[in-house]
C-alpha positions as CSV (number, residue, x, y, z in Angstrom):
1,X,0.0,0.0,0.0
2,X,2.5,2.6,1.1
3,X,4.5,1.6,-2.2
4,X,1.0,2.3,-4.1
5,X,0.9,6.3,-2.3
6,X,4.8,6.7,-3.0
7,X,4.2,5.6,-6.9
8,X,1.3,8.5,-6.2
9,X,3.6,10.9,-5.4
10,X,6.4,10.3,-7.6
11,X,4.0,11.5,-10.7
12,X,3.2,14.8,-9.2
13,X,4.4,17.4,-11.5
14,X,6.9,20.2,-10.0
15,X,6.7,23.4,-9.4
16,X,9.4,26.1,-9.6
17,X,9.8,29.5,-7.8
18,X,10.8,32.3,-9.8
19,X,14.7,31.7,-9.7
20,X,14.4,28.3,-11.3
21,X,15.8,26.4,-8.2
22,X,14.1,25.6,-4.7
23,X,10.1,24.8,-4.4
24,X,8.3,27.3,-6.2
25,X,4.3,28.5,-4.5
26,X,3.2,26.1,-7.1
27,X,5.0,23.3,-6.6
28,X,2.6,20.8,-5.4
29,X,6.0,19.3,-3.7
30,X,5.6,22.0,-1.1
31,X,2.2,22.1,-1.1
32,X,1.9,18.2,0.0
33,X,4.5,18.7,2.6
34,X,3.2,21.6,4.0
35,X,-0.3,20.2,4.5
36,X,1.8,16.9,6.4
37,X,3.2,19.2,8.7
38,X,-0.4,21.0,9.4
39,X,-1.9,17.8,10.0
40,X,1.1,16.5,12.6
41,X,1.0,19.5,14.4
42,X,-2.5,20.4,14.6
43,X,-3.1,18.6,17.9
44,X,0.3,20.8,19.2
45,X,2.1,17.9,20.0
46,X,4.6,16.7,17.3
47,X,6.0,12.8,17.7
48,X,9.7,12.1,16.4
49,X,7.6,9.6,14.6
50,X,5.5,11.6,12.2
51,X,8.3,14.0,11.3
52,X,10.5,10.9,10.2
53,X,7.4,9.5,8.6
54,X,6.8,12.6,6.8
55,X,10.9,12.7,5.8
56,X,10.7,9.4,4.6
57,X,8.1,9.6,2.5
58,X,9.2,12.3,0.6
59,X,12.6,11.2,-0.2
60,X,11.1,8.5,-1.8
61,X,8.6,9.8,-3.2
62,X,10.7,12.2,-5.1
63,X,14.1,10.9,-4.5
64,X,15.0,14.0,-2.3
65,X,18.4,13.4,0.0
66,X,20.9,15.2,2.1
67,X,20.5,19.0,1.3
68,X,17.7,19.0,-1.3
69,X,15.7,16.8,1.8
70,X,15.9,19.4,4.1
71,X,15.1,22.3,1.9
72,X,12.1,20.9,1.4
73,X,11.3,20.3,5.1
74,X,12.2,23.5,5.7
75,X,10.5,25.3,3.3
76,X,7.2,23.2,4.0
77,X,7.2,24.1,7.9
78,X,8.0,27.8,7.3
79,X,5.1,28.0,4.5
80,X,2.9,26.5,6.7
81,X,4.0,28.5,9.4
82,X,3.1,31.2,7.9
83,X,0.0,30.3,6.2
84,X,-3.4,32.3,7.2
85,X,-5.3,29.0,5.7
86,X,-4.9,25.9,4.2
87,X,-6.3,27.2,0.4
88,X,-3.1,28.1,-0.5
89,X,-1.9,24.2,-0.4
90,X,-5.3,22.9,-0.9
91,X,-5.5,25.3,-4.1
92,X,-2.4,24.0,-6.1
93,X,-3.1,20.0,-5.2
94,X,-6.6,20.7,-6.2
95,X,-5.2,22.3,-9.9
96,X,-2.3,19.5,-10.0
97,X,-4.6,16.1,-8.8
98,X,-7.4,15.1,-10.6
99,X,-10.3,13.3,-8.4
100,X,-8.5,9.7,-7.9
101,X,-5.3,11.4,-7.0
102,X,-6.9,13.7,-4.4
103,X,-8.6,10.9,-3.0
104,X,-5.3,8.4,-2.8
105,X,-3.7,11.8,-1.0
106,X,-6.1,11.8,1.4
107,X,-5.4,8.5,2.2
108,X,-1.6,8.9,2.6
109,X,-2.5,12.0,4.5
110,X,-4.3,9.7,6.5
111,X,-1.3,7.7,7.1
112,X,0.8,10.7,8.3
113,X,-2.1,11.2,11.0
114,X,-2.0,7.6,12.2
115,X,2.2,7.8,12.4
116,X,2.1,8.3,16.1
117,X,-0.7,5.6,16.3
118,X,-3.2,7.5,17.1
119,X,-5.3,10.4,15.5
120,X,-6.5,13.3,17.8
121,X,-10.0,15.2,16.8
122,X,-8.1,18.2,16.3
123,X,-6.2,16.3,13.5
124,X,-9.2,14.3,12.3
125,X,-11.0,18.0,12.0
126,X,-7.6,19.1,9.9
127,X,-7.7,16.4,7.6
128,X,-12.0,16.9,6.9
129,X,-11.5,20.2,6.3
130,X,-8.0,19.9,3.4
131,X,-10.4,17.0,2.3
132,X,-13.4,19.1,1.8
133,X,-11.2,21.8,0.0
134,X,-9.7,19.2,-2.2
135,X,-13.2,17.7,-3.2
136,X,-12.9,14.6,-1.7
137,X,-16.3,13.6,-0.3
138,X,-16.9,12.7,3.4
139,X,-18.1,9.3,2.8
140,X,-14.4,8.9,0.8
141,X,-12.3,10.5,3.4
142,X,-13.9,8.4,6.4
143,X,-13.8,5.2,4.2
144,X,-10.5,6.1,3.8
145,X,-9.7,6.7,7.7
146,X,-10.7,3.7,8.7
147,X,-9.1,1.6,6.0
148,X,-5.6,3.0,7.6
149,X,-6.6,2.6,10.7
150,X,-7.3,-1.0,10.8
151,X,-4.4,-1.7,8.5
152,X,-1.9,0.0,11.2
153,X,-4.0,-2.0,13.8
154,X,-3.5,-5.4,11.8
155,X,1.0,-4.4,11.5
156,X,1.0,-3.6,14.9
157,X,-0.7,-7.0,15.8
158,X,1.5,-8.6,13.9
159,X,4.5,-6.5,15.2
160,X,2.9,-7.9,18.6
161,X,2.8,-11.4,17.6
162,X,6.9,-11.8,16.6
């Protein structure tokens, strides 16, 4: 599954800023990991977990390492930061994605929430809302929840069980 959403991510198109180098406002590279960040720290407590999950997705999703790894990470916090809303991300994955790859971003979104094993209703309220910007509908986003949830439940059993 997590191979499926990293295929997903690799055929995002970029985005440049005005220089030609770095992640551009309308690189839906930023936009993505922006929107991460919002979702694991929207219940104000950020796990190790979810930042590493976040870091490790994107270097494989778009074979980011070293120095051109961080710059994204870094860029993404600050423009979330200092975001008034989430349109601004919402906006460009909405342009970029068409329906089935808002909806498998949900669901890797989804993933991000659950990396600390749990999802707070702060977090849960974050991810209905970039959902509802994105047009994915709310019967699609809490199919989608609960299909990662009992799929980390079913690893963690079997985690358990070694």
């Amino acid at each position: 599954m997590f191979d499926r959403l990293l295929t997903f991510l690799k055929g995002l198109p970029f985005g440049e800023d005005r220089s030609g180098k770095g992640f551009g406002k309308d690189d839906p590279r930023l936009a993505v990991a922006a929107l991460m960040f919002h979702v694991i720290d929207a219940d104000g407590d950020r796990h190790d977990e979810e930042r590493k999950r976040i870091a490790e997705t994107l270097s494989e999703a778009y074979q980011l390492k070293g120095g051109e790894l961080d710059e994204l990470l870094e860029a993404a916090e600050a423009a979330d930061q200092e975001a008034i809303d989430l349109y601004s991300f919402t906006s460009v994955i909405k342009r970029h994605l068409n329906e089935q790859e808002r909806i498998r971003f949900i669901e890797l979104m989804w993933e991000i929430a659950y990396a600390d094993g749990e999802v707070d209703e702060i977090e849960d309220n974050v991810m209905w809302r970039v959902a509802e910007l994105i047009g994915v509908s709310s019967r699609e986003r809490l199919t989608l929840k609960h299909a990662v949830a009992a799929r980390i439940a079913a690893t963690k059993t079997k985690t358990k069980a070694k």
